[in-house]
N, C-alpha and C positions, 0 to 999 in steps of 0.2 A: 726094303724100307725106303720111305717116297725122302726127299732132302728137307719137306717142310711138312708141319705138326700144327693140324690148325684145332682151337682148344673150344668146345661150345660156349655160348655166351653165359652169364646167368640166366637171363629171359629162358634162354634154350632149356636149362636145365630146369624150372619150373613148368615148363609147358613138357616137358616130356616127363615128368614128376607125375601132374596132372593127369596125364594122359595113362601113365599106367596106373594109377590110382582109382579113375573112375572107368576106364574101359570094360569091355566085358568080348565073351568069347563069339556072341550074334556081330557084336558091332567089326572086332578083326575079322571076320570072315565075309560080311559085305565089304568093308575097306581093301580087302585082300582081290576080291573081286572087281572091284571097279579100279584100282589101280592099273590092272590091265590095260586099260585106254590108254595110257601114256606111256605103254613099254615101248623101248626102240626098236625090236624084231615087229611087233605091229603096224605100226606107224612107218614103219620103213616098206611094209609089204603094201600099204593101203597105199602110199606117195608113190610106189610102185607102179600098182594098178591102174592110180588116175592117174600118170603120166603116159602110160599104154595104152588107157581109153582116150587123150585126148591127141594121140599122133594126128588123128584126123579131124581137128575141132579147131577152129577158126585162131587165127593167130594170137590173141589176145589168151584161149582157152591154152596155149603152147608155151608163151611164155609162164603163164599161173605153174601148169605144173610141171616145168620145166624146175622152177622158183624153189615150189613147194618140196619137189625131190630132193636136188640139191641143199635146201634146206634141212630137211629131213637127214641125208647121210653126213652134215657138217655136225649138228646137233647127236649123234649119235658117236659120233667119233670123236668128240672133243669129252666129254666126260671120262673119256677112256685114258686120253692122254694125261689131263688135268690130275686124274688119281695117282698118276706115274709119278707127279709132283709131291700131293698131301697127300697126306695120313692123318685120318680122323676117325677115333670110334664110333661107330653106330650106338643111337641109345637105346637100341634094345640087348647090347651086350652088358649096358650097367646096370641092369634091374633084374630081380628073382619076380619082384612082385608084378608086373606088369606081365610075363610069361604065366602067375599062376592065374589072370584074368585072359587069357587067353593070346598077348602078344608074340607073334611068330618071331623066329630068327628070319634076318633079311642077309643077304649077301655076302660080301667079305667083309668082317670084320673092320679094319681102318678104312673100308671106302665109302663113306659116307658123304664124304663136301667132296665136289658138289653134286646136287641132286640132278641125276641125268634124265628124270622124266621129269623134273621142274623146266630143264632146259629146251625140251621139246614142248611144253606147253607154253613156256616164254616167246619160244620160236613163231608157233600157231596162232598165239594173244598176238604176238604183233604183226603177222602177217594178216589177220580179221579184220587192221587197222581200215583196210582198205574196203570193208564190206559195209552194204549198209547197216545202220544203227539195230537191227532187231537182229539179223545174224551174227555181228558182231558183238552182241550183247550173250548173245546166245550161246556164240564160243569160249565168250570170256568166262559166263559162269559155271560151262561144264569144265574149262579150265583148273578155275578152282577150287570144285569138288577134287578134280582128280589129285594135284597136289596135296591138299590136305589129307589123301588117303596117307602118304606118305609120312606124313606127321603122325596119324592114330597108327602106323605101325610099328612108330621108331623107327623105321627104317633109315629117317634124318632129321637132322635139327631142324629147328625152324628156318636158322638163319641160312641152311643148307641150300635148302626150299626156296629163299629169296635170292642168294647168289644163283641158283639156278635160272630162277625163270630172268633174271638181270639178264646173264650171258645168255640164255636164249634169244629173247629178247635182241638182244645188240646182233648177236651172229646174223640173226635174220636181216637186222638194218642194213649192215655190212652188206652182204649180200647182194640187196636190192641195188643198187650200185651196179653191181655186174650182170645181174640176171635180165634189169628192165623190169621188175615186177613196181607196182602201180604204177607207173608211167601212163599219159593217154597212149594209150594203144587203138589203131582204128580198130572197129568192128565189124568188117566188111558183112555181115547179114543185118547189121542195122543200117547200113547204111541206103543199099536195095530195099531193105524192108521202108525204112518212110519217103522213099520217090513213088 
């Protein structure tokens, strides 16, 4: 038992009211599906990979996913910790009727707050800060499809969902600080490239 008991708001408990009232068993099974994007075993293997593809990629490409890894195993490991604190029920343990519309059971019961694929999309959302407007628009709104899966499954409150992507969010700022990510960084093949 974690030393603090964090209790959903009312909003929260309307919106996950809603949610099992009108869901249905097509819609938890695409939500189920696309929450996938923001697991941390995923995300950790993909931050993986382009940090392994860019050993060899101009320094600027080294720094990024240098950034983006480290970001990635901060965000993956602080949710872990943070539940060692609170204790929250998931709202899909206080509903019958939302399971007969097809809502899944999600994970350990009190570990709900906070949302640790909200945290990694926090992460993401503000590391795009730095991309231009159409990627970064881009990121932001597959961002928030994928959170909201996490709300149509109960899996967390709303306000789960918003502490998440916050301390995502912040983890990444932090970071940047140590890492050099968006700093000018030269680009030494831009640089050959316009002489």
């Amino acid at each position: 038992m974690a030393p603090y008991r964090v209790r959903p708001t009312q909003v929260d408990i309307k919106i996950a009211d809603a949610v099992a009232e009108y869901t249905s068993p097509e819609t938890e099974r695409v939500a189920e599906a696309l929450t996938w994007g923001a697991d941390e075993h995923v995300l950790c293997a993909l931050a993986a990979g382009w940090w392994l593809y860019c050993r060899d990629g101009s320094a600027r490409d080294r720094v990024t996913s240098n950034h983006l890894l480290l970001t990635t195993v901060a965000v993956t490991l602080l949710p872990h910790l943070l539940k060692t604190l609170f204790d929250q029920q998931r709202p899909d343990r206080r509903t019958i009727r939302g399971h007969l519309h097809g809502v899944p059971f999600s994970g350990k019961r009190e570990d709900a707050f906070p949302s640790g694929h909200a945290m990694h999309v926090g992460a993401l959302a503000s590391a795009a800060t730095v991309l231009q407007r159409r990627q970064r628009n881009l990121v932001w709104s597959l961002g928030a499809g994928l959170v909201l899966t996490r709300i149509l499954l109960l899996a967390h409150w709303a306000s789960d969902v918003a502490m998440g992507l916050a301390i995502g969010g912040l983890t990444e700022r932090l970071l940047r600080s140590w890492t050099g990510y968006g700093s000018a960084i030269p680009d030494p093949t831009h640089d050959i490239a316009s002489k």
